[in-house]
N, C-alpha and C positions, 0 to 999 in steps of 0.2 A: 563470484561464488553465490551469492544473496542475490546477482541477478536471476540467474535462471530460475533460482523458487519464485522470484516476484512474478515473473514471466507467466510460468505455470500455472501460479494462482490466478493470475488474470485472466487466462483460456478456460480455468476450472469457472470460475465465478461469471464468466460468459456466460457457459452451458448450462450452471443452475440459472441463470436470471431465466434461459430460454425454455430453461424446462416447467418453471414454478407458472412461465407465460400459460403454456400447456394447462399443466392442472387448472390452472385458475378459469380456461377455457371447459376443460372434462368439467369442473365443478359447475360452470353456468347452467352445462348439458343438464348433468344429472338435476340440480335445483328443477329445470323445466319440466323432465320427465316425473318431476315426483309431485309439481304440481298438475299435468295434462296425465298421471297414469291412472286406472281403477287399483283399486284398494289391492286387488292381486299379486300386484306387482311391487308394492309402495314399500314393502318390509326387506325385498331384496335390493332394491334400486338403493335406496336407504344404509344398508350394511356399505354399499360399492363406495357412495357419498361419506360416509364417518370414516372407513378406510382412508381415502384418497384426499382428508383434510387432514389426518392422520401423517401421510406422507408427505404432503404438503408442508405442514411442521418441521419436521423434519427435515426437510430440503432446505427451509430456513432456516433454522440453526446452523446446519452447514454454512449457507452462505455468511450469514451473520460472524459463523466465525472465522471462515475466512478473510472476508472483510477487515477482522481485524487484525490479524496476521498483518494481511496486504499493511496494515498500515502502519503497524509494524517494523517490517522491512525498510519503508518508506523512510524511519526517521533513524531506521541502524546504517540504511546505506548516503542518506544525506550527512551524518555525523563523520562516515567514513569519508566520502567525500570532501568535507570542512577539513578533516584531520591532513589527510593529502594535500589539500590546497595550503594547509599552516608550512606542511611539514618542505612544501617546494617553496613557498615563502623565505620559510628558517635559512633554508642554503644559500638561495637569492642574496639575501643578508651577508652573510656570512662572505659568500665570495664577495659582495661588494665591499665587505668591511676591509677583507683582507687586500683586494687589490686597491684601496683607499690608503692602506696603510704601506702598500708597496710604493704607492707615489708621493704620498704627501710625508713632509716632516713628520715625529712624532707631536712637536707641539701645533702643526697648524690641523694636523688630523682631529688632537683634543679640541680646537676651538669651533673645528666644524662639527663634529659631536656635541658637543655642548649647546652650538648656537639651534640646534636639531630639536635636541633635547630642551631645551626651552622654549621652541616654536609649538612642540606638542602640549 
């Protein structure tokens, strides 16, 4: 269930890394153009630049909070995980107790319980 979100977030938070690559490249550009433009040009180039750092933000947050999601998920689906792993455990147990007690006496089962229980 919690897999497939983890999934998705991980395709999404690809796409931002690959996009913020992007910007981070358009922002070199424009940085160049605003220092190599004449003064003409430097108040529009300028608006494109505070925009586009703007979104840039933006995109980081996002990623940011996905991120934490992802990480998130990570430690609801590990606990899920532990909990299955106890819970196939428990029966383990259980049937070994019980076909323990189909073979053995009830008092030589108590001593091997006991001697068990004192080992730990």
């Amino acid at each position: 269930m919690h897999q497939k979100e983890y999934d998705n977030l991980l395709i999404e938070v690809k796409g931002l890394r690959e996009k913020l690559v992007q910007m981070d490249e358009q922002l070199r550009e424009y940085r160049q153009l605003l220092s190599d433009s004449e003064a003409l040009f430097k108040d529009e180039i300028y608006k494109e630049y505070k925009a586009l750092q703007t979104d840039r933000a933006k995109v980081r947050n996002e990623l940011k909070y996905k991120n934490v999601r992802i990480t998130e998920l990570q430690r609801f689906m590990s606990f899920e995980r532990k909990k299955e792993r106890e819970k196939r455990e428990d029966a383990f147990h259980f049937k070994f107790h019980d076909a323990a007690k189909s073979i053995l006496s009830e008092a030589d089962y108590q001593l091997i319980l006991k001697m068990v229980l004192e080992s730990e």
